[in-house]
C-alpha positions in Angstrom: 0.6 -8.1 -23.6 2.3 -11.2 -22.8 0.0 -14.6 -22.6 2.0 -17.3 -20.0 1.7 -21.2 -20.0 -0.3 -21.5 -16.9 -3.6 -19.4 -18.0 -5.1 -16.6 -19.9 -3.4 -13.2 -19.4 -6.9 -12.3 -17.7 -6.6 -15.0 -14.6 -3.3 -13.8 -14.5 -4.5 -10.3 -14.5 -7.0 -11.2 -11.7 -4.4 -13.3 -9.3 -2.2 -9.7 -9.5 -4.9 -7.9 -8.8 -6.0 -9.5 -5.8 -2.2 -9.5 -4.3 -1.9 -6.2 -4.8 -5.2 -5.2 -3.3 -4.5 -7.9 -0.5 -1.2 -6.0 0.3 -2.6 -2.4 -0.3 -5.2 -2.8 2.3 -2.6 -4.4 4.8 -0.8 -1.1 4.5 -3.4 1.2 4.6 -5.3 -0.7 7.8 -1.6 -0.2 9.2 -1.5 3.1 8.5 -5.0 4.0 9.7 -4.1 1.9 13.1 -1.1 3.8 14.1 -2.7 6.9 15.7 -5.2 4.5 17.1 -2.7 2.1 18.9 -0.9 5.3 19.9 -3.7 6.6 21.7 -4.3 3.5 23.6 -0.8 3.9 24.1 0.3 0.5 23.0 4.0 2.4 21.4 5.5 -1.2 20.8 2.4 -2.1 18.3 2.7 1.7 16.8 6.3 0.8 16.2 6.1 -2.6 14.9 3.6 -0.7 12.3 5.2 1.9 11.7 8.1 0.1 10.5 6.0 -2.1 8.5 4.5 0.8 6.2 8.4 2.1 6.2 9.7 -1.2 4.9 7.0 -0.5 2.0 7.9 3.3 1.5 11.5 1.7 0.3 10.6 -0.6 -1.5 8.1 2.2 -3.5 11.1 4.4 -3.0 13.5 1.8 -5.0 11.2 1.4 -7.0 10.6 4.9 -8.5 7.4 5.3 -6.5 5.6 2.5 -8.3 4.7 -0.6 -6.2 6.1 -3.9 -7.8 3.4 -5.4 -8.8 2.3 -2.8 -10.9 4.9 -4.0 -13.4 3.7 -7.5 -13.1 0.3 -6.5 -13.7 1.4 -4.5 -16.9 2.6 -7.8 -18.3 -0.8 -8.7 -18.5 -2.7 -6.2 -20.0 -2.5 -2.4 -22.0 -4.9 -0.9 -19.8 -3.4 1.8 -17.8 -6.0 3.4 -16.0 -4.9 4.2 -12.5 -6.4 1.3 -10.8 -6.1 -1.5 -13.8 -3.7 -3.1 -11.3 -5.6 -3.4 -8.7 -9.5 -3.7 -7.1 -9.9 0.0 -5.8 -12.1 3.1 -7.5 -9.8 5.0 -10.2 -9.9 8.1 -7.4 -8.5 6.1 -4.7 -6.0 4.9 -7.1 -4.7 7.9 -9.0 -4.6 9.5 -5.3 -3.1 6.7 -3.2 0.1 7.8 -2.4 -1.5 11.6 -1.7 -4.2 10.5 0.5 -2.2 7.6 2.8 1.3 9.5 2.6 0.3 12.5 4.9 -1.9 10.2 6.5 0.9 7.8 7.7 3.4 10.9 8.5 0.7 12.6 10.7 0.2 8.9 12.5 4.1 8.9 13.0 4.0 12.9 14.3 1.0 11.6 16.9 2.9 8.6 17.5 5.8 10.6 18.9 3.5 13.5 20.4 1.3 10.6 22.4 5.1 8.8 23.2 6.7 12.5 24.5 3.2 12.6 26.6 3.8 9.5 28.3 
């Protein structure tokens, strides 16, 4: 654990921790507004979102499915419970990438379905 010249390790700790949780539910409210915008049949929004999430799913991708700040946050403490990096319950955590992947593939899938409707 690492201390830095600006604060403790614990504000530092806490500053991750909200980013990451600001971020997370950015892409999860995306992800959870796709099939919605796509059944009001705005495609352009369901794009724009689409390609938001995607831009995300590299960056995890690059990343060997870890976000970024995950590492950042690891700086700061030795906890490694699945959500010490961030303000959600352990579950929704350890399950993140199971729960919002299919999720976000099945938005695409109705995206396209709602689109070929049109």
């Amino acid at each position: 654990m690492n201390t830095t010249s600006q604060g403790s390790p614990a504000a530092a700790l806490r500053a991750v921790k909200v980013i990451h949780t600001f971020a997370w539910a950015l892409f999860a409210g995306c992800i959870l507004a796709i099939p919605i915008v796509a059944w009001l049949g705005q495609f352009a929004v369901a794009l724009i979102l689409i390609s938001l999430v995607s831009v995300e799913v590299l960056v995890l991708l690059a990343n060997r499915l870890r976000c970024p700040l995950t590492d950042v946050a690891a700086r700061y403490t030795d906890d490694r419970r699945a959500n010490f990096d961030i303000y959600l319950p352990e579950w929704v955590a350890r399950y993140n990438k199971q729960i919002f992947g299919p999720l976000f593939v099945a938005g695409i899938l109705f995206t396209i379905v709602m689109w070929s409707a049109k």
